[in-house]
DSSP file (Angstrom, degrees, kcal/mol; ACC not computed):
  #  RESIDUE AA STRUCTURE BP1 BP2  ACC     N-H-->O    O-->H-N    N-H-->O    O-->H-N    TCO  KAPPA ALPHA  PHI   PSI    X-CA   Y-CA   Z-CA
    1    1 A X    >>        0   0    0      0, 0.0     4,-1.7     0, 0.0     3,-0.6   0.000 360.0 360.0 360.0 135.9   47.4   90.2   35.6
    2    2 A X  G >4  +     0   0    0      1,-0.2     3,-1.0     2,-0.2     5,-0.4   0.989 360.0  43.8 -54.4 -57.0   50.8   89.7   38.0
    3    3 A X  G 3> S+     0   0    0      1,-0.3     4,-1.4     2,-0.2     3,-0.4   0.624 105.9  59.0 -45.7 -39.0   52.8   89.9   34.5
    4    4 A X  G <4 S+     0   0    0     -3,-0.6    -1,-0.3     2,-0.2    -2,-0.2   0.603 117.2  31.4 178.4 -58.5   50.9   92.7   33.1
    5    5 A X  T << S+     0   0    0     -4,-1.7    -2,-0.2    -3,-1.0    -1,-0.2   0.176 126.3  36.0-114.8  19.8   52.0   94.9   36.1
    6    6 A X  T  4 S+     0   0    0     -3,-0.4    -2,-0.2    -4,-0.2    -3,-0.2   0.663 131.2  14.7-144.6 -19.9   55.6   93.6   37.1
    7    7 A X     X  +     0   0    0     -4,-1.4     4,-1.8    -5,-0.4    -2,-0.1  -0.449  61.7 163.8-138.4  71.1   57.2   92.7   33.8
    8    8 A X  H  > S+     0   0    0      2,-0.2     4,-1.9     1,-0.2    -4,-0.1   0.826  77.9  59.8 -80.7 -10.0   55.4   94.1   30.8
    9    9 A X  H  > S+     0   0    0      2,-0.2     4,-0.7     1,-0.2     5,-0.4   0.954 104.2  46.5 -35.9 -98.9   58.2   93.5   28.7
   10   10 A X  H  > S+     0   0    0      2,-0.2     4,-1.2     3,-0.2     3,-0.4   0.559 111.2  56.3  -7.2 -52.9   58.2   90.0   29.3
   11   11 A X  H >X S+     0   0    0     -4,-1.8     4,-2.4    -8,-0.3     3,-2.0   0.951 110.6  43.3 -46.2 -97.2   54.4   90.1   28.7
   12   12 A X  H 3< S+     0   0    0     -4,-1.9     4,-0.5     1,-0.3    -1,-0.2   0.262 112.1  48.9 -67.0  14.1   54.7   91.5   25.4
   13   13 A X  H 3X S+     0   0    0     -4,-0.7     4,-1.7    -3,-0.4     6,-0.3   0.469 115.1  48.3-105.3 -23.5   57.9   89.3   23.9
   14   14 A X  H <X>S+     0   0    0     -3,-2.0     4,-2.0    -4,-1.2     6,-0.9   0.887 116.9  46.4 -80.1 -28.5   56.1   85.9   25.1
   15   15 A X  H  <5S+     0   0    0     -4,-2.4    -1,-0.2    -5,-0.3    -3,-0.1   0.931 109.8  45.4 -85.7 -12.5   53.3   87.1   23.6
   16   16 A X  H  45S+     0   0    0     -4,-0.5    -1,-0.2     1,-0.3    -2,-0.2   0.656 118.3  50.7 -77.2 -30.1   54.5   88.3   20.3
   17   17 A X  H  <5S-     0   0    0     -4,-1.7    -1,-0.3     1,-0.0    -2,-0.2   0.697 108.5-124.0-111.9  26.4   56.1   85.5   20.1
   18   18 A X  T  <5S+     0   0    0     -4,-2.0    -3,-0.2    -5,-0.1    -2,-0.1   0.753  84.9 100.6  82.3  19.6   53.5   83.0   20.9
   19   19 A X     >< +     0   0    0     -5,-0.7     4,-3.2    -6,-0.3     5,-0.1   0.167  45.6 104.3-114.5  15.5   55.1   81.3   23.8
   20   20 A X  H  > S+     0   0    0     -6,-0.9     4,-2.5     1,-0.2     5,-0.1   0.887  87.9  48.0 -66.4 -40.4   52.9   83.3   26.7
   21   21 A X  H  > S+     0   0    0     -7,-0.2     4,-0.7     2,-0.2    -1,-0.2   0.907 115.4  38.5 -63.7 -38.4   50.8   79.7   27.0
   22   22 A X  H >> S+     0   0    0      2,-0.2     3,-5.1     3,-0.2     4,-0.8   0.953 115.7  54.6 -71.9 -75.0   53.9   77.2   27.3
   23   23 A X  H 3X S+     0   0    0     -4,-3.2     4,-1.3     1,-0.3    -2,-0.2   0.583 117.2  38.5 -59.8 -39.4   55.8   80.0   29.6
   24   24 A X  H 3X S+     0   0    0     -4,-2.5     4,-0.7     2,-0.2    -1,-0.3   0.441 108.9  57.3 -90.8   4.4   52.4   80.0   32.1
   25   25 A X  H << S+     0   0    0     -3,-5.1     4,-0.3    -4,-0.7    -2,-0.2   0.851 112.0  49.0 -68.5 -47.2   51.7   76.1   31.8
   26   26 A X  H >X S+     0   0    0     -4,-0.8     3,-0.9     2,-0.3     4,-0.7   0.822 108.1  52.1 -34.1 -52.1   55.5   76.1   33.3
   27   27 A X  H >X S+     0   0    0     -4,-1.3     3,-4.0     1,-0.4     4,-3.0   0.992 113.4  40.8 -48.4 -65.6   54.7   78.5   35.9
   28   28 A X  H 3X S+     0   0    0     -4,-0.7     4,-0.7     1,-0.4    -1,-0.4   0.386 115.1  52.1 -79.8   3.7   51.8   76.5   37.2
   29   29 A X  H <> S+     0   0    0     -3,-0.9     4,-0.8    -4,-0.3    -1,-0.4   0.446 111.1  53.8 -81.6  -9.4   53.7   72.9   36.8
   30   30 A X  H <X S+     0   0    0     -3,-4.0     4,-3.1    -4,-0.7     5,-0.3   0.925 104.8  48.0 -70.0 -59.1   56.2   74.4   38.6
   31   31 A X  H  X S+     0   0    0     -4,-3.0     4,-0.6     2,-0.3    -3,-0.1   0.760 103.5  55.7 -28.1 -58.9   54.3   75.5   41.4
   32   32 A X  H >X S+     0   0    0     -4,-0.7     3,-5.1     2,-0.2     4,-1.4   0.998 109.8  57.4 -54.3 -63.6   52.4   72.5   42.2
   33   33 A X  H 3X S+     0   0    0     -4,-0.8     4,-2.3     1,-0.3     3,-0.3   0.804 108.3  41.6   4.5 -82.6   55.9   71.1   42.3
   34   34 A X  H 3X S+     0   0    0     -4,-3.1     4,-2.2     1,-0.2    -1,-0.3   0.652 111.1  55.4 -65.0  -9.2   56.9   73.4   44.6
   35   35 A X  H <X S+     0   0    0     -3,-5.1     4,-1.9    -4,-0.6    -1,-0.2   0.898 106.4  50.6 -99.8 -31.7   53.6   73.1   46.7
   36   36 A X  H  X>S+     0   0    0     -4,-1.4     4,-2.5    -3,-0.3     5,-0.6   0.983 111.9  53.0 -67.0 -54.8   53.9   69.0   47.3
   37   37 A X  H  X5S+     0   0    0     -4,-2.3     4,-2.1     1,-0.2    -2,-0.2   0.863 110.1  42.3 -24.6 -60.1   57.5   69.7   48.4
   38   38 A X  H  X5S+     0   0    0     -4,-2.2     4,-1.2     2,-0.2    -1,-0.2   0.933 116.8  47.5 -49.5 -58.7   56.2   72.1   50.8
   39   39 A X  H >X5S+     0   0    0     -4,-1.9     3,-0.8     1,-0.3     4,-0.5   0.816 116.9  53.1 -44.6 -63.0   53.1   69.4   51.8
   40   40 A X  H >X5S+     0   0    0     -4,-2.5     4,-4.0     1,-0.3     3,-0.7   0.911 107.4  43.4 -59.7 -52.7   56.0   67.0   51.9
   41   41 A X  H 3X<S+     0   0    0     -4,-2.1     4,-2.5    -5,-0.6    -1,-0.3   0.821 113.9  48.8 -57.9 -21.0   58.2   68.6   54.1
   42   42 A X  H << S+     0   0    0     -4,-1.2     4,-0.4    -3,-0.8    -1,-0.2   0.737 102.5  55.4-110.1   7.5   55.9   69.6   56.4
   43   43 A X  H XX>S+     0   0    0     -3,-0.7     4,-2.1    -4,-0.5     5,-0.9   0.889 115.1  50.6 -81.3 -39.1   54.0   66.3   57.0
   44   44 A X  H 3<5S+     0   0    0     -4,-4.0    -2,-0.2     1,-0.3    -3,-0.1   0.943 107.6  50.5 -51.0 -52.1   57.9   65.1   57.8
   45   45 A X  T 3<5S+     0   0    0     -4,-2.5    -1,-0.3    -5,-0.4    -2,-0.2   0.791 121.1  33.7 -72.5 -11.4   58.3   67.9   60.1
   46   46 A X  T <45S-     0   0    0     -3,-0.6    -2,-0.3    -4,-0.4    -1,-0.2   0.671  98.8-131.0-104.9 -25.8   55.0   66.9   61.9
   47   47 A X  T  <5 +     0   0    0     -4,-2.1     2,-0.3     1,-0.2    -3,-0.2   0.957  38.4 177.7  36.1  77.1   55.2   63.6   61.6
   48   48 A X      < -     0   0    0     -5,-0.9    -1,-0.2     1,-0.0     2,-0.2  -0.655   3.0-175.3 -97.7 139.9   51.8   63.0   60.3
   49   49 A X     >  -     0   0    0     -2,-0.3     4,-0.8     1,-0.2    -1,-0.0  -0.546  46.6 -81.4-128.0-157.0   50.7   59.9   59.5
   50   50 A X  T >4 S+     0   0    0      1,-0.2     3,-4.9     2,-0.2    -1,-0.2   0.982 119.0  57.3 -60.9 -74.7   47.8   58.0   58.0
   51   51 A X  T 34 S+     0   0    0      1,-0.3    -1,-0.2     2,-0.2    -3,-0.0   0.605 103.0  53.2 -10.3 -65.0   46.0   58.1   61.6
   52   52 A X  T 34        0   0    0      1,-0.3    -1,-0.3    -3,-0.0    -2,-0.2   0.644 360.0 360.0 -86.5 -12.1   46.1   61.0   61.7
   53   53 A X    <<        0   0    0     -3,-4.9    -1,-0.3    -4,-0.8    -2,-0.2   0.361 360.0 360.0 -50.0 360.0   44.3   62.2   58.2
């Protein structure tokens, strides 16, 4: 696990205190986030359109 081996602190205070599930639901809503932004930005920079899907 990425946590596990780059912040095990972290690891073991979300998990002790029982917030290791909210704190990686976050992650990963964040992430999608960040990955239709990316999507967005780069169908703009290409200027793709339906046609071309």
């Amino acid at each position: 696990m990425y946590l596990e081996e780059t912040n095990p602190l972290l690891l073991n205070h979300l998990t002790l205190a029982d917030r290791l599930h909210s704190y990686l639901t976050l992650l990963d809503e964040q992430a999608k986030e960040c990955c239709q932004m990316l999507i967005q930005q780069m169908v703009e920079a290409e200027d793709v359109s339906e046609n071309l899907k």
